[in-house]
C-alpha positions as CSV (number, residue, x, y, z in Angstrom):
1,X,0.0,0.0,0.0
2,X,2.7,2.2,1.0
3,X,4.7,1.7,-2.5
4,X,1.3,2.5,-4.2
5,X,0.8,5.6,-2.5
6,X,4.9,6.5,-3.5
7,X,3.8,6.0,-7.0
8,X,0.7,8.2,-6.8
9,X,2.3,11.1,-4.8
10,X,2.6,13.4,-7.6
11,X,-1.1,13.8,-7.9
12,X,-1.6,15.3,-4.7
13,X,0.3,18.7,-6.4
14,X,-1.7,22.0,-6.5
15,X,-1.7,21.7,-9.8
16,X,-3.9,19.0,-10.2
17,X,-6.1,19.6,-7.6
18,X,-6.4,23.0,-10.1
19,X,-7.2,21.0,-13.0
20,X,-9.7,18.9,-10.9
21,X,-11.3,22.1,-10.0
22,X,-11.6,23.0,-13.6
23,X,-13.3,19.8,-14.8
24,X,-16.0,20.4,-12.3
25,X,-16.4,23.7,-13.1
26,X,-16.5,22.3,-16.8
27,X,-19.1,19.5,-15.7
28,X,-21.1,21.8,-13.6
29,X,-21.7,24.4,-16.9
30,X,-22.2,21.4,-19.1
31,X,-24.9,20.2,-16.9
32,X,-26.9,23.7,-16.7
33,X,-26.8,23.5,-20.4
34,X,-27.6,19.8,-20.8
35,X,-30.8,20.7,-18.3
36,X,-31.3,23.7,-20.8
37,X,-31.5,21.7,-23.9
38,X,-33.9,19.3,-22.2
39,X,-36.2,22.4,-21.4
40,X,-36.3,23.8,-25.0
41,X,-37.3,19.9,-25.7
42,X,-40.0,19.6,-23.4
43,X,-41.2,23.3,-25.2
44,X,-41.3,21.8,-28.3
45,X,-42.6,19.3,-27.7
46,X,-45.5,20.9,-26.1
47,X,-46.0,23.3,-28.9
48,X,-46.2,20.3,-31.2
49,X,-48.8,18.6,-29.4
50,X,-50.8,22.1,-29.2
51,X,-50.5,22.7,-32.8
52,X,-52.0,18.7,-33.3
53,X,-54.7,19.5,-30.5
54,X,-55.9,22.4,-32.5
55,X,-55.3,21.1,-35.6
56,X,-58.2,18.4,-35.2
57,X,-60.1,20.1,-32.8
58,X,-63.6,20.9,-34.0
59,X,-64.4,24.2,-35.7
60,X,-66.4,27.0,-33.3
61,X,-67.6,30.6,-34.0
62,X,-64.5,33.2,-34.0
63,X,-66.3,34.7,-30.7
64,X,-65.8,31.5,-29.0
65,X,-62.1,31.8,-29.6
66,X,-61.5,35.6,-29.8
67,X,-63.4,37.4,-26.6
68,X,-62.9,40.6,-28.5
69,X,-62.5,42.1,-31.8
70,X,-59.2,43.0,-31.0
71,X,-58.0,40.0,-28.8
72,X,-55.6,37.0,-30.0
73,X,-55.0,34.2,-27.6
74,X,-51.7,32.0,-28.2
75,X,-53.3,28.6,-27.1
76,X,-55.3,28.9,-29.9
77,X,-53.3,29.4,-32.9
78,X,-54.5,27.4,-35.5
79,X,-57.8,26.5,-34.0
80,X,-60.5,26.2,-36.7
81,X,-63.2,29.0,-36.7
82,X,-66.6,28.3,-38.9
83,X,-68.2,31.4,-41.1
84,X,-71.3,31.8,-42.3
85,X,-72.0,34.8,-44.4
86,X,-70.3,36.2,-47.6
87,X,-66.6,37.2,-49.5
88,X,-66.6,40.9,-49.8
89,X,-64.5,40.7,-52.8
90,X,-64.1,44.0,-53.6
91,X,-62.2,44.7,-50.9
92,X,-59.6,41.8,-51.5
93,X,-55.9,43.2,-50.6
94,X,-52.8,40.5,-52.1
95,X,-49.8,40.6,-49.2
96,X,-46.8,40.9,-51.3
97,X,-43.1,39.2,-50.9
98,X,-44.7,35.7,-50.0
99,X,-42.3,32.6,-50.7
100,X,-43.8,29.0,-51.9
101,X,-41.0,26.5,-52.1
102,X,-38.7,29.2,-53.2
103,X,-41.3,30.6,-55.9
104,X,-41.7,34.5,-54.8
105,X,-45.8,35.5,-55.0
106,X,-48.5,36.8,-53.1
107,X,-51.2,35.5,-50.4
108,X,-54.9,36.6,-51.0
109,X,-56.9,38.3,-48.6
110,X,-60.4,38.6,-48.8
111,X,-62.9,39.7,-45.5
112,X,-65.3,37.6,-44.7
113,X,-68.8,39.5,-43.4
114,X,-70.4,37.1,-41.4
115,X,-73.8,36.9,-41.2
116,X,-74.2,38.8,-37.8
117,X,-72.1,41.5,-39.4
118,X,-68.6,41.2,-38.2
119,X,-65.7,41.0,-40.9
120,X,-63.1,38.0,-40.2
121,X,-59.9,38.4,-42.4
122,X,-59.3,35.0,-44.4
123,X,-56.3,34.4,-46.2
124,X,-57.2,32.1,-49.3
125,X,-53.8,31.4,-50.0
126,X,-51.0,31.8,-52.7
127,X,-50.5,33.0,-55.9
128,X,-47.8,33.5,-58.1
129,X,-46.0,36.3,-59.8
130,X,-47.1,37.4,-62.9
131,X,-45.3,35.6,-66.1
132,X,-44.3,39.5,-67.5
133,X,-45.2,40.9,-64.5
134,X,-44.9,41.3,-60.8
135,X,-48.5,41.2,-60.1
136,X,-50.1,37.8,-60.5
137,X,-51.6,37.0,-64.2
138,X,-55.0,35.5,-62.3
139,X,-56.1,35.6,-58.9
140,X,-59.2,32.6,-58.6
141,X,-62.0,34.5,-57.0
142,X,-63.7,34.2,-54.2
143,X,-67.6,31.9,-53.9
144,X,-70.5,34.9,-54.3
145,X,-73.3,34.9,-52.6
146,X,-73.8,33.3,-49.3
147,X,-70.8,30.9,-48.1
148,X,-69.7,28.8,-45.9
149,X,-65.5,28.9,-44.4
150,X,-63.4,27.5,-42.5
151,X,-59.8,28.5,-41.4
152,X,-57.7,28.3,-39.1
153,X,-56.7,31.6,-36.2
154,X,-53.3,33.1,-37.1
155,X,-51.9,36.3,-35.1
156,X,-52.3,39.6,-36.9
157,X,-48.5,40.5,-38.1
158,X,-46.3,43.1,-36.9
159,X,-46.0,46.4,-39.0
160,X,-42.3,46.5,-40.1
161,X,-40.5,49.9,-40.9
162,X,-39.5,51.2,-44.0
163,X,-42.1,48.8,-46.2
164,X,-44.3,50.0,-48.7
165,X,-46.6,48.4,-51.4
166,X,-48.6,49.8,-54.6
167,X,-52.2,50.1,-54.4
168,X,-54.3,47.2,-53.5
169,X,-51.1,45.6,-51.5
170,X,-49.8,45.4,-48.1
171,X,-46.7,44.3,-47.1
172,X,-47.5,42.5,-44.1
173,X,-50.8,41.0,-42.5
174,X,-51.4,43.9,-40.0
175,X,-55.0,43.3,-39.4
176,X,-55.8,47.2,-38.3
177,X,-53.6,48.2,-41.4
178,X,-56.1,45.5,-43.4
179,X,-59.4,47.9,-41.4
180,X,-57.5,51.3,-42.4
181,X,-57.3,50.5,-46.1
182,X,-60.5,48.5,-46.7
183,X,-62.7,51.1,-44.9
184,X,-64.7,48.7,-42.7
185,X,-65.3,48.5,-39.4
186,X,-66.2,45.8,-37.1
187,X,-63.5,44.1,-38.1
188,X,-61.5,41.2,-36.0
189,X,-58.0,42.7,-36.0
190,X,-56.1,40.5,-33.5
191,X,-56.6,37.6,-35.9
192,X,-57.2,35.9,-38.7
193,X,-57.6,33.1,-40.6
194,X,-56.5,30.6,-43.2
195,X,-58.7,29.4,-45.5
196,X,-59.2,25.4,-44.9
197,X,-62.5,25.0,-46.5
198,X,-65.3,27.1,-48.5
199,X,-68.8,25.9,-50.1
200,X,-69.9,26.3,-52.2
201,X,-66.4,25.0,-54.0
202,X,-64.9,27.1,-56.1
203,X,-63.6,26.1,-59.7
204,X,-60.2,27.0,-58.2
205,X,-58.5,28.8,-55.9
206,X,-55.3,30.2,-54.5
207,X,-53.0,27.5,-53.4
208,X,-54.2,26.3,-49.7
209,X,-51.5,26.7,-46.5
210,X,-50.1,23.4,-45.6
211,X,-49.9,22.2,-42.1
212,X,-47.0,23.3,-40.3
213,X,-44.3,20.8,-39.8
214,X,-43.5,19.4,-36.6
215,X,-40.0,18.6,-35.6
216,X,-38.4,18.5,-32.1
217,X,-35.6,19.8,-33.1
218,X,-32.2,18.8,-31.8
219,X,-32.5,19.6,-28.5
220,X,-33.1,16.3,-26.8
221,X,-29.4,15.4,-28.8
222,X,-27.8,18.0,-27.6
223,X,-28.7,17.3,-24.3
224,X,-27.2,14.1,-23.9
225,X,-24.1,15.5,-25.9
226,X,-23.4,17.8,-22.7
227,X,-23.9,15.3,-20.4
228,X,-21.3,13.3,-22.5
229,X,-19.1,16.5,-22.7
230,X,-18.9,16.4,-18.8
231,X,-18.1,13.3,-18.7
232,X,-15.3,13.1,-21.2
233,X,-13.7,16.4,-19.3
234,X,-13.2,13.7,-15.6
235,X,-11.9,10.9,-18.4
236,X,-9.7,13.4,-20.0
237,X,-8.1,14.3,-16.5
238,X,-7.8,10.8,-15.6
239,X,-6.2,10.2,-19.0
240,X,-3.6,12.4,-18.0
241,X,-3.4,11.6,-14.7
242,X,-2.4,8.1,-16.0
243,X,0.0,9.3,-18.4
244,X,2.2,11.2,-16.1
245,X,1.9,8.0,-13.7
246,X,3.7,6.1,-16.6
247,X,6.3,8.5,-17.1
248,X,7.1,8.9,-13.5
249,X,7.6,5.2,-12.9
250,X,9.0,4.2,-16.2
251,X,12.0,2.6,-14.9
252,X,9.9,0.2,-11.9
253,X,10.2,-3.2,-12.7
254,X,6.1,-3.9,-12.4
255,X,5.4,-0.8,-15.1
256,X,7.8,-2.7,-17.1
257,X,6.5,-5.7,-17.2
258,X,3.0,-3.9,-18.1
259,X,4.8,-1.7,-21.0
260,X,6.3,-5.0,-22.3
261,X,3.0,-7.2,-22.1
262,X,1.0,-4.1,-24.0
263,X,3.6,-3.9,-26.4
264,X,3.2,-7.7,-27.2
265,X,-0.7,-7.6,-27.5
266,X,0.1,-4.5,-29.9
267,X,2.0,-6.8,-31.9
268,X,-0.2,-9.3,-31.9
269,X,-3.3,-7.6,-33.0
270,X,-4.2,-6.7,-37.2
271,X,-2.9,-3.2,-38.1
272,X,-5.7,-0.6,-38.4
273,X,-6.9,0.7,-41.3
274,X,-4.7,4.2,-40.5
275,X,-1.6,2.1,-39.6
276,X,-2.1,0.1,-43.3
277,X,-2.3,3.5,-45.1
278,X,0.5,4.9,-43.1
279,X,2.9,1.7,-44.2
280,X,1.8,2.2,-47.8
281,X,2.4,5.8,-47.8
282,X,5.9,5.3,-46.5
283,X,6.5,2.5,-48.8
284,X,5.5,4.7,-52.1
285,X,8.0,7.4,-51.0
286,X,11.0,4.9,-51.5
């Protein structure tokens, strides 16, 4: 016991109580942001299991939803709101700048009065640029007469700085911006909606939203890389606590023995791939 000790002696320098220190201080952080990563997991994973919720959940009135013209609640983005009433077509607006698999065009808005009175924004969907010209070639119009929609609550977008569009445009989906320009009133301006279904069934319309994709993301990975991380930074200093070991006692007759018998396994064992390239490399330099 007392030779073992000898041997081990060195590793009770300040110096490696200092490195000791540093590897927890390394676990500790990697830890906080292994528990981190799990938390953004658990987040998405809750907001994907919201989005399915609401995706299937059945379709209500928009007041059921939206206590107030004005109001938006988060927990119910993409719940589905049923409309009875009809298109007011002449007051369609096309958002510009909007991107379809890489394809630059436009979404089509068109209010919705319902049959009570209030206006609900729907967004029909997307069309493309014009074939000569930035503006769309044909825009599929909207059912007349009384209709019957569907879509799903989005939040009213925020008004960015320093945009501008040409008549019958806007540059963003700001619902009061929407009111301003179409003249109406009663108008639900914390949300609106995209257009899921319409009867009667148009010959054609703007290309639909698809559901948004779900993916967890790598957080969940990353987590258990951290924890890893932490891990490899206590084998690390015991890698090099073992290392200086070997150098320090080099010359007692046990370590030797040890050195020899690795060296003889080494032998023994195929080359690796690295060690076979290596040779050949050598060899073609002759």
């Amino acid at each position: 016991m007392r030779d073992f000790l000898a041997k081990w002696r060195f590793a009770a320098q300040r110096r490696w109580f200092t490195y000791l220190g540093m590897a927890i201080i390394f676990a500790v952080a990697c830890v906080l942001l292994s528990r981190w990563q799990f938390g953004r997991n658990q987040e998405t994973v809750a907001a994907n299991s919201l989005v399915n919720h609401n995706y299937n959940a059945a379709a209500v009135a928009p007041s059921v939803l939206l206590p107030t013209k004005s109001s938006y609640v988060a927990r119910y983005e993409w719940r589905t709101v049923s409309l009875t009433g009809e298109y007011l077509s002449s007051k369609q607006l096309l958002v510009r700048d909007r991107v379809l698999g890489n394809n630059p065009g436009f979404e089509v808005l068109t209010p919705f009065r319902e049959t009570n009175g209030d206006i609900f924004i729907v967004d029909r969907g997307w069309v493309p640029i014009g074939s000569k010209q930035t503006a769309p070639d044909v825009v599929p119009p909207a059912p007349t007469g009384l209709a019957h929609v569907t879509a799903r609550i989005q939040q009213s977008e925020t008004v960015l700085p320093g945009r501008v569009a040409p008549a019958g445009q806007v540059s963003e989906i700001n619902l009061p911006t929407v009111a301003r320009m179409t003249n109406l009133t009663s108008v639900y301006t914390g949300a609106y909606g995209l257009l899921a279904s319409e009867s009667p069934k148009p010959a054609s319309r703007p290309i639909a939203a698809a559901k948004p994709i779900l993916d967890s993301g790598p957080f969940l990975s990353y987590a258990f890389q951290w924890i890893l991380f932490a891990v490899a930074g206590f084998g690390g200093l015991g890698w090099a606590l073992r290392q200086e070991y070997l150098a320090r006692n080099a010359d007692d007759p046990v370590e030797k023995s040890r050195a020899n018998e690795r060296a003889r396994k080494a032998r023994k064992r195929a080359p690796t791939d690295a060690e076979i390239e290596d040779a050949q490399i050598a060899n073609s330099g002759r």
